[in-house]
C-alpha positions as CSV (number, residue, x, y, z in Angstrom):
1,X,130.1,151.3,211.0
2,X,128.3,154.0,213.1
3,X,129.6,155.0,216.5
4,X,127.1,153.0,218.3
5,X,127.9,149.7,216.3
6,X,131.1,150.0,217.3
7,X,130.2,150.1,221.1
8,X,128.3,147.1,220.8
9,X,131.0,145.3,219.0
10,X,133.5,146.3,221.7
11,X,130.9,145.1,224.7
12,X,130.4,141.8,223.0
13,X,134.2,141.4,223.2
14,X,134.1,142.8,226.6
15,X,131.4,140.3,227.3
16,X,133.1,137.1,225.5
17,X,136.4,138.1,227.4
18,X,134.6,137.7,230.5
19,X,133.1,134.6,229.9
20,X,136.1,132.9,229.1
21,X,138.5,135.0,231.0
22,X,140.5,135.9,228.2
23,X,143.4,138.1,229.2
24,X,144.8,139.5,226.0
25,X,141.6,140.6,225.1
26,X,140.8,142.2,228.7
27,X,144.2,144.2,228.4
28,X,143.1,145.3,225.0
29,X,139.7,146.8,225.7
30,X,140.4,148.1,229.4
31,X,142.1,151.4,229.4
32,X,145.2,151.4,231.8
33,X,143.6,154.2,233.8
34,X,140.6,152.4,234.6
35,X,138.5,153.0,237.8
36,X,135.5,150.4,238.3
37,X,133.2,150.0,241.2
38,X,132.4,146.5,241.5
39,X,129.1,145.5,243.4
40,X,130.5,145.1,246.6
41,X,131.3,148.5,246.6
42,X,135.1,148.2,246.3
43,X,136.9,150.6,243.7
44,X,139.1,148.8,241.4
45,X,142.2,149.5,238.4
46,X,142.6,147.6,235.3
47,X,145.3,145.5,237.0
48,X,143.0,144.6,239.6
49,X,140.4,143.4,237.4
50,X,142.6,141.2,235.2
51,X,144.7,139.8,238.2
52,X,140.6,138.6,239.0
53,X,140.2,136.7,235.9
54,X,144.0,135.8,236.0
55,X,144.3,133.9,238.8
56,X,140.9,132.5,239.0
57,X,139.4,134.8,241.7
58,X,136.6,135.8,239.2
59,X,135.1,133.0,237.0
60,X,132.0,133.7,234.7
61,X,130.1,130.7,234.1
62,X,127.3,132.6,232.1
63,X,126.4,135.7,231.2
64,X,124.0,137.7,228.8
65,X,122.6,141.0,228.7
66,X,119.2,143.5,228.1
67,X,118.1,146.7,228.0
68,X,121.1,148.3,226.7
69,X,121.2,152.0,226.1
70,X,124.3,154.0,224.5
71,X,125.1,157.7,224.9
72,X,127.6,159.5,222.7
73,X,129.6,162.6,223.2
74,X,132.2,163.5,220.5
75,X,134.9,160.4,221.5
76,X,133.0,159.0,224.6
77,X,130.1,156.8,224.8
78,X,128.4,155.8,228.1
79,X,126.4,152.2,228.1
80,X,124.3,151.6,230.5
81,X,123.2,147.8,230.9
82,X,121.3,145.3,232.7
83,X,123.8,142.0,232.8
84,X,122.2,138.7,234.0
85,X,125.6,137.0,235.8
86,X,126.3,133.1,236.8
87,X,129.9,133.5,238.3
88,X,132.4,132.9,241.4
89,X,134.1,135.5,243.1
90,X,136.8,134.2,245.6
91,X,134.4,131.5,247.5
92,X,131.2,133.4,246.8
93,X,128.3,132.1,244.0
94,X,127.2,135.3,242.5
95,X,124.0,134.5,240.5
96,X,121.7,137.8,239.4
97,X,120.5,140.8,237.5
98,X,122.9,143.6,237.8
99,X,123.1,146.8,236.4
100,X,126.1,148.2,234.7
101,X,127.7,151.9,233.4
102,X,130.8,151.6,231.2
103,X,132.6,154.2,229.8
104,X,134.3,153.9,226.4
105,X,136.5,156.0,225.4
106,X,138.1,156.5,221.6
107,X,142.3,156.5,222.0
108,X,144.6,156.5,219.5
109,X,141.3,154.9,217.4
110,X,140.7,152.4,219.6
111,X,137.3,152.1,222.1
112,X,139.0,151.2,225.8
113,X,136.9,151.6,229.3
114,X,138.2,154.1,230.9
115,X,135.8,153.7,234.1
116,X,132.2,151.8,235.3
117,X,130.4,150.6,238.1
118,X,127.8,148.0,238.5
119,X,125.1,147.0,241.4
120,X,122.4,144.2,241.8
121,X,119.1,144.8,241.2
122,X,115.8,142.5,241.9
């Protein structure tokens, strides 16, 4: 399996993980030092993000994605991705086309995020 396969397997996890705010999987594919701008702007850690999808702040109801384009350097790859999102943060509906970077990095042969950041777009 080529690097960029590989990517792609690990964001369909990611993806799936979302979707059904699965924990063990989260934990597995987000590196411990992860920084991630979310949409609003906030910066947040790995802990943040899975205390989200733990306690029911975030909930993904659908999600998909397009025009995905990989980058490699050596042990790093950088996707950039346009994510269409039916969810529910806190009390809001979030329902939209956002853009998204995530980078992967290879540790100890696995592919964890080690940071991101995503925005709407129109």
């Amino acid at each position: 399996m080529t690097q960029d396969e590989q990517i792609i397997e690990c964001e369909t996890r990611l993806l799936e993980a979302l979707k059904t705010g699965d924990i063990q999987v989260l934990d597995e594919l987000l590196h411990d030092n992860l920084i991630f701008n979310i949409p609003t702007g906030q910066a947040i850690t790995k802990e943040m993000d899975i205390e989200n999808y733990r306690s029911g702040i975030m909930t993904v109801y659908d999600i998909s994605t397009s025009d995905r384009t990989i980058k490699t350097v050596e042990n790093v790859s950088t996707v950039v991705v346009t994510v269409y999102l039916k969810a529910k943060y806190a009390d809001q509906i979030i329902d939209g086309k956002f853009r998204y970077l995530r980078v992967w990095k290879l540790t100890n042969n696995t592919w964890k995020v080690i940071a991101g950041s995503g925005f709407q777009i129109q």
